[in-house]
N, CA, C and O atoms as a GROMACS GRO file, in nm:
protein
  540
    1UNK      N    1   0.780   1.190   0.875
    1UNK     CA    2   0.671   1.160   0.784
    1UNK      C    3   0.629   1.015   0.802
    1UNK      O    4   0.715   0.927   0.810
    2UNK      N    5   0.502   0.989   0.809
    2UNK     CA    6   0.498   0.854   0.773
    2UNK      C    7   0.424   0.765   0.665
    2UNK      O    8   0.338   0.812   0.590
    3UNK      N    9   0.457   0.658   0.664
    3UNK     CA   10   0.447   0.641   0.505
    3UNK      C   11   0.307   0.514   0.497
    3UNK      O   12   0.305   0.453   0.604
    4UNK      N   13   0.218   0.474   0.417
    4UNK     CA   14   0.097   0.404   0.393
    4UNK      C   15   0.175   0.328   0.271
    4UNK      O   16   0.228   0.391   0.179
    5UNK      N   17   0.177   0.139   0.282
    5UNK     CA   18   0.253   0.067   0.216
    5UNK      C   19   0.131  -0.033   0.098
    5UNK      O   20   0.052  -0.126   0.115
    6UNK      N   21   0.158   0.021   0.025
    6UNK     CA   22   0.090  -0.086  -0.117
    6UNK      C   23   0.124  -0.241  -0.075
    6UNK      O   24   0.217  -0.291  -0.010
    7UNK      N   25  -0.004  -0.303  -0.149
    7UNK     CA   26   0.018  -0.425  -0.155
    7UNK      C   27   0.174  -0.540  -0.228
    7UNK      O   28   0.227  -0.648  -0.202
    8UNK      N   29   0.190  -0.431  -0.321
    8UNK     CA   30   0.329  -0.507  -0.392
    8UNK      C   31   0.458  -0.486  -0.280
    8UNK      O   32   0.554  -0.563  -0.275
    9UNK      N   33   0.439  -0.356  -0.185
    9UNK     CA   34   0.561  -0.356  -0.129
    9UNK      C   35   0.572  -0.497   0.009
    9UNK      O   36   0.673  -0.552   0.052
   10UNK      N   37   0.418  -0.520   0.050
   10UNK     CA   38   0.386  -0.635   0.106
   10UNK      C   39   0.473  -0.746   0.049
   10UNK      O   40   0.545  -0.822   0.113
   11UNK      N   41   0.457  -0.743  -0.064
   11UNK     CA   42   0.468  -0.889  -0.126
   11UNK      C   43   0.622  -0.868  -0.140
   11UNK      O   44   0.681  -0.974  -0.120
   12UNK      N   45   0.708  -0.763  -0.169
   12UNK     CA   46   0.813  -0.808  -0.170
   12UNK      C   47   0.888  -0.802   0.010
   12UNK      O   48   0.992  -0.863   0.037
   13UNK      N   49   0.842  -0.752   0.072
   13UNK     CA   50   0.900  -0.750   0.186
   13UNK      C   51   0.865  -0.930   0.259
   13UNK      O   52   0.906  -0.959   0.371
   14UNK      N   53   0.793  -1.019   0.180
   14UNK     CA   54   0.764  -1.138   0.225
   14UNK      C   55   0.879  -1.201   0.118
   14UNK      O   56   0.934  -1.310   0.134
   15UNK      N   57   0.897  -1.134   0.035
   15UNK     CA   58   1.009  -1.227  -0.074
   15UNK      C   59   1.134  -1.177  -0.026
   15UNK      O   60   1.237  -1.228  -0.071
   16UNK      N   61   1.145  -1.069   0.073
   16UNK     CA   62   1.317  -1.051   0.136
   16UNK      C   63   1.395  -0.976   0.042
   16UNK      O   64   1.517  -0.992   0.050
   17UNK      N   65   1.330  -0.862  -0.085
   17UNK     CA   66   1.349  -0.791  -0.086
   17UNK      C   67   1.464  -0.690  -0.035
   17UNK      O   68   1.429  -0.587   0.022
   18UNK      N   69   1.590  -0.717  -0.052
   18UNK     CA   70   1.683  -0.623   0.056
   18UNK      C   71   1.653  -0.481   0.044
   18UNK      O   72   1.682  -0.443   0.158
   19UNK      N   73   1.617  -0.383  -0.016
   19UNK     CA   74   1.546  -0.248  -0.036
   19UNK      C   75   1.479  -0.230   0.081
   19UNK      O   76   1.510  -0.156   0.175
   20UNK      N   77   1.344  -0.333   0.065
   20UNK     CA   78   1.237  -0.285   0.126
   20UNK      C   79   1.286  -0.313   0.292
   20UNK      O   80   1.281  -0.224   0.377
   21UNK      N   81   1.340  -0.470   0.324
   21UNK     CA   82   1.440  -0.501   0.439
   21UNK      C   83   1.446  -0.417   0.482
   21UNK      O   84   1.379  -0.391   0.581
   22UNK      N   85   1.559  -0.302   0.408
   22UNK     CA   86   1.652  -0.183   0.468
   22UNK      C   87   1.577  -0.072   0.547
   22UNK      O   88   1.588  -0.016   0.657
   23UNK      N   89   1.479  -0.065   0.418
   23UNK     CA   90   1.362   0.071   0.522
   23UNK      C   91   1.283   0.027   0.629
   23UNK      O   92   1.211   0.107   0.688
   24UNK      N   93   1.290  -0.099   0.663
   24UNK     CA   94   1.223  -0.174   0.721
   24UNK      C   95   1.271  -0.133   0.883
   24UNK      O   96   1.212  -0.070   0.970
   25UNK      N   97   1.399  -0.196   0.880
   25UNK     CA   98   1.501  -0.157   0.952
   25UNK      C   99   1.533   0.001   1.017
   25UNK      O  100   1.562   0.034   1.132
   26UNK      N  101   1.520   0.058   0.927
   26UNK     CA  102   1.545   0.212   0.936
   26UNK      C  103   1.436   0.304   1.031
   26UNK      O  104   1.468   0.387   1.116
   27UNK      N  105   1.311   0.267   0.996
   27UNK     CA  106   1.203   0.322   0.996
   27UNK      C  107   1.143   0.262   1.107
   27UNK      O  108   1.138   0.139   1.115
   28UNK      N  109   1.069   0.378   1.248
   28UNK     CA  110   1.038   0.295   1.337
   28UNK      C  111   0.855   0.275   1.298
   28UNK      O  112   0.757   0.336   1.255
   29UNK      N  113   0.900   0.145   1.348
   29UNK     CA  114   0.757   0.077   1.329
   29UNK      C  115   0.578   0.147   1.334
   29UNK      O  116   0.472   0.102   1.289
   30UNK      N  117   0.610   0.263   1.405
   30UNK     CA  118   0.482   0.326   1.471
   30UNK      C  119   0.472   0.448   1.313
   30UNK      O  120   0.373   0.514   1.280
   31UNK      N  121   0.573   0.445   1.260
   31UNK     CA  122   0.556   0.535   1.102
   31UNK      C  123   0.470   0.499   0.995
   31UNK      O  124   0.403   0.562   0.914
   32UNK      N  125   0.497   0.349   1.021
   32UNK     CA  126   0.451   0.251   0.868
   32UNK      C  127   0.328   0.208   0.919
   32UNK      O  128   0.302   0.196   1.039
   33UNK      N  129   0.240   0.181   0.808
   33UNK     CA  130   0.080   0.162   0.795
   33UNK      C  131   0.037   0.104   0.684
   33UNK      O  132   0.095   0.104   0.575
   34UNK      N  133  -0.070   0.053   0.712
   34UNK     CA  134  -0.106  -0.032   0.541
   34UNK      C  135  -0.276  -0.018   0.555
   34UNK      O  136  -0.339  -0.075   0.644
   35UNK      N  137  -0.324   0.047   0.475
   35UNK     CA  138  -0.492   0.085   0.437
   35UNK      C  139  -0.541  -0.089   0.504
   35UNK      O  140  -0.483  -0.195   0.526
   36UNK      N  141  -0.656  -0.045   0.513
   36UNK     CA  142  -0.811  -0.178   0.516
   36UNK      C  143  -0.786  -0.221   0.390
   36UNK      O  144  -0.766  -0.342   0.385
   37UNK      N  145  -0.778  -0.163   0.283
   37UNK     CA  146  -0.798  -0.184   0.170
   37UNK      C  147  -0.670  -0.292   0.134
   37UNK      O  148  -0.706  -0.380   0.056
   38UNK      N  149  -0.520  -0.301   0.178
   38UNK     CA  150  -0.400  -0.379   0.164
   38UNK      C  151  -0.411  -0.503   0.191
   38UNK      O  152  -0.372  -0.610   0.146
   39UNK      N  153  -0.509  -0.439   0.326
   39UNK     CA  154  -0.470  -0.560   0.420
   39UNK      C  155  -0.606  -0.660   0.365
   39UNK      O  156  -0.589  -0.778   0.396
   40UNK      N  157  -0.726  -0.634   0.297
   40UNK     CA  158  -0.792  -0.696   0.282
   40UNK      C  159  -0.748  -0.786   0.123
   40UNK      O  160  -0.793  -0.892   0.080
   41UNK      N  161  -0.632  -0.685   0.058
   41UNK     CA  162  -0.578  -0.779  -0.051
   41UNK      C  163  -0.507  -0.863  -0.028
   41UNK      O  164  -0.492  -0.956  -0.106
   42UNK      N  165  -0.429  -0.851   0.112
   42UNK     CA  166  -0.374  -0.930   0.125
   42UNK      C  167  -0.402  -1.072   0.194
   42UNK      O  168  -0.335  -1.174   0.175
   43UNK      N  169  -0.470  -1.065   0.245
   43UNK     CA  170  -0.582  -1.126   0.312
   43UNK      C  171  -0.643  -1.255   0.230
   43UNK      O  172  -0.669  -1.370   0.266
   44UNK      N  173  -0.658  -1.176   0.088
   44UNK     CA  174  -0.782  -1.230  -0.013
   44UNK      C  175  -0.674  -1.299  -0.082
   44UNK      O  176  -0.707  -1.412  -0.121
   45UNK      N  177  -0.592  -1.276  -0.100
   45UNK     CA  178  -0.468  -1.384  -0.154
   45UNK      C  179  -0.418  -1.520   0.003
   45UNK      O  180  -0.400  -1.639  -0.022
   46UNK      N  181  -0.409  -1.481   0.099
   46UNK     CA  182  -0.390  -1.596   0.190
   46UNK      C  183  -0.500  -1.696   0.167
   46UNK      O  184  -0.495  -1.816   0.139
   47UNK      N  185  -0.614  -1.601   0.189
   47UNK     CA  186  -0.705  -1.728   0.170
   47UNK      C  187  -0.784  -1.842  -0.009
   47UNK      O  188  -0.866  -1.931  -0.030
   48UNK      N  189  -0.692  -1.758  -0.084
   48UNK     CA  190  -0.696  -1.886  -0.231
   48UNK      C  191  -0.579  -1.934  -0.247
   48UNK      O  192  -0.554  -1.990  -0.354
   49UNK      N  193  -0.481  -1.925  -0.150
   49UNK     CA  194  -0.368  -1.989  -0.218
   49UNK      C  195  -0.360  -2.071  -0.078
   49UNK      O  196  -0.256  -2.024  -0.033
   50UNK      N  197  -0.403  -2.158   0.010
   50UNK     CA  198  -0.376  -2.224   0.148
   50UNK      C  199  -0.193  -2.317   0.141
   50UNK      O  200  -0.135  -2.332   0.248
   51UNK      N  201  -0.142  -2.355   0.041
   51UNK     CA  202   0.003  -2.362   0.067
   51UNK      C  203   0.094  -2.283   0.064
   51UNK      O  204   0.200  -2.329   0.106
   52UNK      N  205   0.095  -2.166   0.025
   52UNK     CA  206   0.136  -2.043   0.041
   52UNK      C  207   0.151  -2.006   0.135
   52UNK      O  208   0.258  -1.994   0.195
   53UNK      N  209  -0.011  -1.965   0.187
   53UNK     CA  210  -0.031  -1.912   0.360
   53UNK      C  211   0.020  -1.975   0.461
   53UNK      O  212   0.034  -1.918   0.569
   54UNK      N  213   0.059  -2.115   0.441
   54UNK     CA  214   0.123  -2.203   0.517
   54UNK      C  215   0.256  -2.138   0.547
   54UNK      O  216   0.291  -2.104   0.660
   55UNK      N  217   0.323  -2.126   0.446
   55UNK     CA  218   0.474  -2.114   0.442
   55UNK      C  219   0.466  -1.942   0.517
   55UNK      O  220   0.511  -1.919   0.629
   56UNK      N  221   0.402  -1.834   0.429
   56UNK     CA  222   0.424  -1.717   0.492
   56UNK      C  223   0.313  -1.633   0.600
   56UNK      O  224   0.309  -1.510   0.600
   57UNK      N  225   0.231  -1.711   0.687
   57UNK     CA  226   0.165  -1.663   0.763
   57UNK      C  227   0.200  -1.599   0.883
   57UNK      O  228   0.154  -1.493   0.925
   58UNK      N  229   0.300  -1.684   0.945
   58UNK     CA  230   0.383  -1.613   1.003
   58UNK      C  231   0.443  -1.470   0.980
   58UNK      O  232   0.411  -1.373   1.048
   59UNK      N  233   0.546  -1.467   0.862
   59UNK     CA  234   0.550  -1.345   0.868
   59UNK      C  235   0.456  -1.227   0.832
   59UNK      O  236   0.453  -1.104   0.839
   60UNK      N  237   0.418  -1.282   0.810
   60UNK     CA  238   0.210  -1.196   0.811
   60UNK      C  239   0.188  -1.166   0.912
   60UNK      O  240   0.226  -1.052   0.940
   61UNK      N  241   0.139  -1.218   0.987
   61UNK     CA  242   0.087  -1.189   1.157
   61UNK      C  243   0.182  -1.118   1.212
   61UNK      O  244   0.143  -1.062   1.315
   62UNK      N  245   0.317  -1.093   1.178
   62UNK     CA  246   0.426  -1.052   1.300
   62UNK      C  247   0.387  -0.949   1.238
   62UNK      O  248   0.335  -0.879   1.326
   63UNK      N  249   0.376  -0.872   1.098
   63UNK     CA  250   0.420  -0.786   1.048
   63UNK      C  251   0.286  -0.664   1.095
   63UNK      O  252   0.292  -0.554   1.150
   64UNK      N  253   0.160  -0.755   1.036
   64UNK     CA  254   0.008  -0.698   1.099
   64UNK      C  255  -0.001  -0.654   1.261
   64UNK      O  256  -0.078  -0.581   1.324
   65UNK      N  257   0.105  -0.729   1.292
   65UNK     CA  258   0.071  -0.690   1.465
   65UNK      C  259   0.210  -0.561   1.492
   65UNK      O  260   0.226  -0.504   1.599
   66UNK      N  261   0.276  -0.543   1.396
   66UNK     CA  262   0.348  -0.431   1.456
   66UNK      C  263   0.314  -0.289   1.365
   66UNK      O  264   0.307  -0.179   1.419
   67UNK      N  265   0.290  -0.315   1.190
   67UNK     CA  266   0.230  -0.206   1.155
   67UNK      C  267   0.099  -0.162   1.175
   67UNK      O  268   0.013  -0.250   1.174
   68UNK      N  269   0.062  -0.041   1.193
   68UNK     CA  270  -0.139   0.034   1.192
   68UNK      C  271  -0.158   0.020   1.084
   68UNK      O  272  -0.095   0.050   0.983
   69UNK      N  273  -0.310  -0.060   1.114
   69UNK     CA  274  -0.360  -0.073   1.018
   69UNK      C  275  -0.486   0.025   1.025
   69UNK      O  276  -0.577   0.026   1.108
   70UNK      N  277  -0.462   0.135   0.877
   70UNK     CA  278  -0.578   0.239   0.886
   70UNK      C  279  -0.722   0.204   0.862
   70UNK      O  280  -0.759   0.128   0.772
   71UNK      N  281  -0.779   0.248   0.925
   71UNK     CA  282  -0.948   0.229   0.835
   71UNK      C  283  -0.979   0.280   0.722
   71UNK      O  284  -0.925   0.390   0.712
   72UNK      N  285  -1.060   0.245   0.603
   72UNK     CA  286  -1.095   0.316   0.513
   72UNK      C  287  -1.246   0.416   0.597
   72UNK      O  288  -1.352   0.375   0.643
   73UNK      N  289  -1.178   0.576   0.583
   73UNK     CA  290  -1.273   0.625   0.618
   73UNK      C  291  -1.346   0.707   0.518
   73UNK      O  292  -1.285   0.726   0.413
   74UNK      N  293  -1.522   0.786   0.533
   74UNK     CA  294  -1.568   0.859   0.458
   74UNK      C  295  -1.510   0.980   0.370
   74UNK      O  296  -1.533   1.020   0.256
   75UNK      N  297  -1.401   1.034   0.499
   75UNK     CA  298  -1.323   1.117   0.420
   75UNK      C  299  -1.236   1.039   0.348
   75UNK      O  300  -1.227   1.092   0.237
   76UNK      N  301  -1.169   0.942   0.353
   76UNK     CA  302  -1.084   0.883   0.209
   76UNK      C  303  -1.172   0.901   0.121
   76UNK      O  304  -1.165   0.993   0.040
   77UNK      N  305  -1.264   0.819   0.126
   77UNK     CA  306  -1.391   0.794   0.004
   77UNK      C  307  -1.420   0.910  -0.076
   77UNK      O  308  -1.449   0.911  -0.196
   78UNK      N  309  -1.410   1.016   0.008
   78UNK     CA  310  -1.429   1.125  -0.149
   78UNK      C  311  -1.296   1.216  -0.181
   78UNK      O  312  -1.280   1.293  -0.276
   79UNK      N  313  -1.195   1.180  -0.064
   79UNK     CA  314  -1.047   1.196  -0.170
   79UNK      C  315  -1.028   1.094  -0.282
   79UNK      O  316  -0.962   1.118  -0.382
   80UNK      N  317  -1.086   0.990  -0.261
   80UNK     CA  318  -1.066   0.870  -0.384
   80UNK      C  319  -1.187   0.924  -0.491
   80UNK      O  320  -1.167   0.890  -0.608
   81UNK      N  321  -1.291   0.990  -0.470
   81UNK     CA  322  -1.397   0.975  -0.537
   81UNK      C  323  -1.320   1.156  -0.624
   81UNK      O  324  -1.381   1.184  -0.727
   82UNK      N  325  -1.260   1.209  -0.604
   82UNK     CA  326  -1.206   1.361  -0.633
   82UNK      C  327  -1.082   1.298  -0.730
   82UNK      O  328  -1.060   1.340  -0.843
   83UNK      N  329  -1.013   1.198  -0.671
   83UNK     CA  330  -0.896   1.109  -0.753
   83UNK      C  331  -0.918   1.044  -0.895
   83UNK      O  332  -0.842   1.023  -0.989
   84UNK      N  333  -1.074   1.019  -0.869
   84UNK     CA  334  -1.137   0.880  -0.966
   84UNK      C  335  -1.205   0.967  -1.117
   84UNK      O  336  -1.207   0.944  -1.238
   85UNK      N  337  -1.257   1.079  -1.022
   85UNK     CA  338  -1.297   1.167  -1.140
   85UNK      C  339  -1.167   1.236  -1.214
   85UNK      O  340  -1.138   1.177  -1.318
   86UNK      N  341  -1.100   1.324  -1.189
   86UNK     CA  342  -0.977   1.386  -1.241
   86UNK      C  343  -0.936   1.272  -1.311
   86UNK      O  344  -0.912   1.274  -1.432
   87UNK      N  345  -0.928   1.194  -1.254
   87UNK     CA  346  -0.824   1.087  -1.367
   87UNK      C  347  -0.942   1.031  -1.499
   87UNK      O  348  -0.893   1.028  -1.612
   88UNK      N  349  -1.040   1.004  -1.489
   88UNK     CA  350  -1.125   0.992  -1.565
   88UNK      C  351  -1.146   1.083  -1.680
   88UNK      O  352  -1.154   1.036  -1.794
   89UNK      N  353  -1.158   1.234  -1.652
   89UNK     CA  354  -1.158   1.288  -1.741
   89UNK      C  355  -0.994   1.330  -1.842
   89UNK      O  356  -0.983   1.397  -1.945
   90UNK      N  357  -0.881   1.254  -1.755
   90UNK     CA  358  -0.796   1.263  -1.855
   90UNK      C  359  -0.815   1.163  -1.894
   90UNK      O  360  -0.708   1.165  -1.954
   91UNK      N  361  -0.854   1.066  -1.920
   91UNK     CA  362  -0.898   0.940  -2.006
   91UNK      C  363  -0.765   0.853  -1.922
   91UNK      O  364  -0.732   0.746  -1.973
   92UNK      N  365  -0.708   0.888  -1.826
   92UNK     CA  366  -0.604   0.768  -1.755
   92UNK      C  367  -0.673   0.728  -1.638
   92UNK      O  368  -0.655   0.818  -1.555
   93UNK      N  369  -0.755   0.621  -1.583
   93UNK     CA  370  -0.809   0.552  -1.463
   93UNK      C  371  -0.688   0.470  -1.456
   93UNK      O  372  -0.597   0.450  -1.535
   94UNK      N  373  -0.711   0.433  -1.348
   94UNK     CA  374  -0.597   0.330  -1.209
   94UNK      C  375  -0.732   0.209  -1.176
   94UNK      O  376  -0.851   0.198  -1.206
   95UNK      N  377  -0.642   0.142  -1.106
   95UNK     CA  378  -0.739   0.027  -1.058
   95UNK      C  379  -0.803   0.037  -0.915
   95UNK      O  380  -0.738   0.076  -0.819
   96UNK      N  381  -0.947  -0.002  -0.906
   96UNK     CA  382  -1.033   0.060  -0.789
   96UNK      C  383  -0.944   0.074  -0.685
   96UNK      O  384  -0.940   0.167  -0.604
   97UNK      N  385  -0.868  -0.028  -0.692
   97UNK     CA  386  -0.794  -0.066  -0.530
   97UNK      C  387  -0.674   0.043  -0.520
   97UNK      O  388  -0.617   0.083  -0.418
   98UNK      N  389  -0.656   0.071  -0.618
   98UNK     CA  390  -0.526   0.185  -0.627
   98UNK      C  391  -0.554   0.288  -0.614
   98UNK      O  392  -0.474   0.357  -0.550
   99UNK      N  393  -0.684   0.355  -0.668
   99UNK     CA  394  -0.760   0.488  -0.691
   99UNK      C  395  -0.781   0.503  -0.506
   99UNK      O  396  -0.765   0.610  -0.448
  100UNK      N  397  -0.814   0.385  -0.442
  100UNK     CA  398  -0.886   0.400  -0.294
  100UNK      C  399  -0.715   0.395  -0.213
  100UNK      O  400  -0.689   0.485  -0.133
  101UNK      N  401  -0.636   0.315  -0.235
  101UNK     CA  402  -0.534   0.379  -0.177
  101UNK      C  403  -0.430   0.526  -0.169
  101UNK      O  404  -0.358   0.577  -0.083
  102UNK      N  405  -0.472   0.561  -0.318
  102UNK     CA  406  -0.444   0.717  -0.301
  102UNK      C  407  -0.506   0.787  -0.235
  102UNK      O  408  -0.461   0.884  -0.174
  103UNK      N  409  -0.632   0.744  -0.238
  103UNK     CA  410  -0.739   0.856  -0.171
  103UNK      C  411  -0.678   0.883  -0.023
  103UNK      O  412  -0.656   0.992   0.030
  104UNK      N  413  -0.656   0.726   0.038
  104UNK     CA  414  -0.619   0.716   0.180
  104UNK      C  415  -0.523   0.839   0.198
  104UNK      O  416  -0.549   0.951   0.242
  105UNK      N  417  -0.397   0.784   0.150
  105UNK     CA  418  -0.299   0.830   0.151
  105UNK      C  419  -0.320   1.014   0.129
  105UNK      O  420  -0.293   1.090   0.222
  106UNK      N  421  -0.356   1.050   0.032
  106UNK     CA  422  -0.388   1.199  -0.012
  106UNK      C  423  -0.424   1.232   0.146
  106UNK      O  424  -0.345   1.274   0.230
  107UNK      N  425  -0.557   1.204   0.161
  107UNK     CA  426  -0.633   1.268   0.281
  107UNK      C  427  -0.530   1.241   0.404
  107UNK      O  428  -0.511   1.337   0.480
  108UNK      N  429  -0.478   1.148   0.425
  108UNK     CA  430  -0.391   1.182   0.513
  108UNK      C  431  -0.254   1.233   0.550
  108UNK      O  432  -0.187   1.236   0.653
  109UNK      N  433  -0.235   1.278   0.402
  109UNK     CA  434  -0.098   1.315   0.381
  109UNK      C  435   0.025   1.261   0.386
  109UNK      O  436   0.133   1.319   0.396
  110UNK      N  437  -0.010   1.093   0.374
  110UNK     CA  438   0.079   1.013   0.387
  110UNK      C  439   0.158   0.970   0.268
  110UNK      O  440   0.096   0.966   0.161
  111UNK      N  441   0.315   0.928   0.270
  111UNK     CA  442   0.378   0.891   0.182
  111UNK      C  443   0.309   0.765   0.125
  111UNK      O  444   0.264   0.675   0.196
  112UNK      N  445   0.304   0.767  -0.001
  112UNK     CA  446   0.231   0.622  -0.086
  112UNK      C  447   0.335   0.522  -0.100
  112UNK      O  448   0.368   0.508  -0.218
  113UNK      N  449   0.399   0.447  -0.017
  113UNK     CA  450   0.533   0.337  -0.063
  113UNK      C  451   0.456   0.212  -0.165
  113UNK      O  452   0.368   0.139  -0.118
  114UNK      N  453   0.496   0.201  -0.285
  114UNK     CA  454   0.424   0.107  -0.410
  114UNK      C  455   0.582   0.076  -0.503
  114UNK      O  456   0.679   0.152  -0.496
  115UNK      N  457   0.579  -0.044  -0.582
  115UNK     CA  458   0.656  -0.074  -0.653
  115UNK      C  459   0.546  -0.038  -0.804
  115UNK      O  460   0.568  -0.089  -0.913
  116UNK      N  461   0.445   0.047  -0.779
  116UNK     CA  462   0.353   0.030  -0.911
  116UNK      C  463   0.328   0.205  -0.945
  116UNK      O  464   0.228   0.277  -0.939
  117UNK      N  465   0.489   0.232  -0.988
  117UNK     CA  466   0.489   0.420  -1.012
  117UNK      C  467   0.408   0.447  -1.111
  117UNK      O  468   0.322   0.536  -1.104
  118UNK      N  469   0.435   0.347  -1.246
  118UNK     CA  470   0.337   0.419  -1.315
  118UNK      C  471   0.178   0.431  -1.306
  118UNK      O  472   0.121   0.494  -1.396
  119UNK      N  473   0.116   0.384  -1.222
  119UNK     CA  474  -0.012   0.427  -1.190
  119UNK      C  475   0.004   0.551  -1.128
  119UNK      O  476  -0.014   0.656  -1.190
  120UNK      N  477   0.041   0.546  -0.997
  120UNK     CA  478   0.066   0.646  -0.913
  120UNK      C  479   0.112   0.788  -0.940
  120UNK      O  480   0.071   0.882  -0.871
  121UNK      N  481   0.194   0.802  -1.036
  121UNK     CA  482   0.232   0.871  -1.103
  121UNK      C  483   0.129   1.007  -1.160
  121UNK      O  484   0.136   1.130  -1.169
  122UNK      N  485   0.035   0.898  -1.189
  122UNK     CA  486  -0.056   0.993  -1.273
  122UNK      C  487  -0.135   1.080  -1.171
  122UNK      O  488  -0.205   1.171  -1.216
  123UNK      N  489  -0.129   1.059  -1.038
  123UNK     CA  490  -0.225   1.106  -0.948
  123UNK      C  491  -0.138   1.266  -0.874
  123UNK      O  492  -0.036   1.246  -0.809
  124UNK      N  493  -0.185   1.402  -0.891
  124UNK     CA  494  -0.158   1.464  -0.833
  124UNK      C  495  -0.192   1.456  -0.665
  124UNK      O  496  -0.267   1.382  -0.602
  125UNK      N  497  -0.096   1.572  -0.620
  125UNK     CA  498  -0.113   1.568  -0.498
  125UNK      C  499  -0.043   1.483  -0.363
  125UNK      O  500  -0.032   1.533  -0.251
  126UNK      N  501  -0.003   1.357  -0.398
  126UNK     CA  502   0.041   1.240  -0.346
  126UNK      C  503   0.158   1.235  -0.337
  126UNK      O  504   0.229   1.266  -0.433
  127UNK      N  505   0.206   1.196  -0.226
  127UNK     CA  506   0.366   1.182  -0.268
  127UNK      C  507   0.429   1.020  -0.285
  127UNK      O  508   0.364   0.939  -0.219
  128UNK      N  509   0.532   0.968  -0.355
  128UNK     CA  510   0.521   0.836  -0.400
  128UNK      C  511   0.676   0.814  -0.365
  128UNK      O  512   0.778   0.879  -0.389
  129UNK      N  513   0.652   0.703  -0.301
  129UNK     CA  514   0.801   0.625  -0.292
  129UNK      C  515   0.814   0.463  -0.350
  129UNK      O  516   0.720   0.386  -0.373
  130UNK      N  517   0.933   0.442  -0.362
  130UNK     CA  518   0.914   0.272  -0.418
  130UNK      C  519   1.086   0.213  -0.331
  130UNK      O  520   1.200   0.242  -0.369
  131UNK      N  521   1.059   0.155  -0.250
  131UNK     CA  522   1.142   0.117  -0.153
  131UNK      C  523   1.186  -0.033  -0.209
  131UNK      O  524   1.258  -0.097  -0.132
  132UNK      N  525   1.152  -0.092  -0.328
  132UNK     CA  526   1.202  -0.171  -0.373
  132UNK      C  527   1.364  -0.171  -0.469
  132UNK      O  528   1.407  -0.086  -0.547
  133UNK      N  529   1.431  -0.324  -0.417
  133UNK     CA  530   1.558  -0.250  -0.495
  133UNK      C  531   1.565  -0.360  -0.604
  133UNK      O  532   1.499  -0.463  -0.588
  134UNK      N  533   1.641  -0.344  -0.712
  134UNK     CA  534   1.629  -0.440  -0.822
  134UNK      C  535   1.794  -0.496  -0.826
  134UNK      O  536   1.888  -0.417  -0.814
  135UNK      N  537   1.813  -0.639  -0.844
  135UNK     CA  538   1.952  -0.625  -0.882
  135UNK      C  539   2.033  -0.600  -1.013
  135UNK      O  540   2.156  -0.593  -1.010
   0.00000   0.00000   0.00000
């Protein structure tokens, strides 16, 4: 199976995370993937925080150059737009960026890896992992 990685699992796999480490390790590289949509959050945080990006750019670039990075395509867009409504009419919405990473994920049948279950949660169809470990 392979798995499509949320922005929080980003962020802890830059904080060393031993969980996320482990699957890191485990899992060959050509499995793991991170939406347009991750990579442009993540992206959008390098560039307002410039002492930050200093310290972890590096492991940014190593990480971008060994996981695929998917495109947001038309077909996501109306698995997210099929996601956005259902959840709407139960009166529980997610956040745009979350609603469009399920979509990804749904349409491609990919595992959702997120430290953020209870959104995810609410979304049929999807399957959800959280590769973060707590001490």
């Amino acid at each position: 199976m392979k798995y499509l990685l949320d922005t929080c699992i980003i962020s802890q796999f830059v904080r060393g995370n031993v969980g996320v480490l482990q699957k890191f390790k485990t899992i060959p590289p050509e499995k793991i993937s991170i939406s347009a949509i991750t990579y442009m959050e993540v992206e959008y945080g390098l560039k307002i925080n410039p002492q930050r990006t200093a310290k972890i750019y590096p492991v940014m670039n190593s990480l971008f150059t060994v996981v695929k990075i998917v495109p947001y395509t038309q077909e996501d867009a109306n698995a997210t737009a099929e996601i956005r409504a259902i959840l709407k009419a139960r009166g529980m919405p997610i956040g745009p960026y979350d609603v469009m990473l399920a979509g990804c994920a749904k349409q491609r049948g990919l595992i959702l890896v997120t430290d953020n279950l209870e959104e995810f949660q609410r979304i049929e169809g999807i399957v959800i992992e959280n590769w973060v470990s707590r001490p």
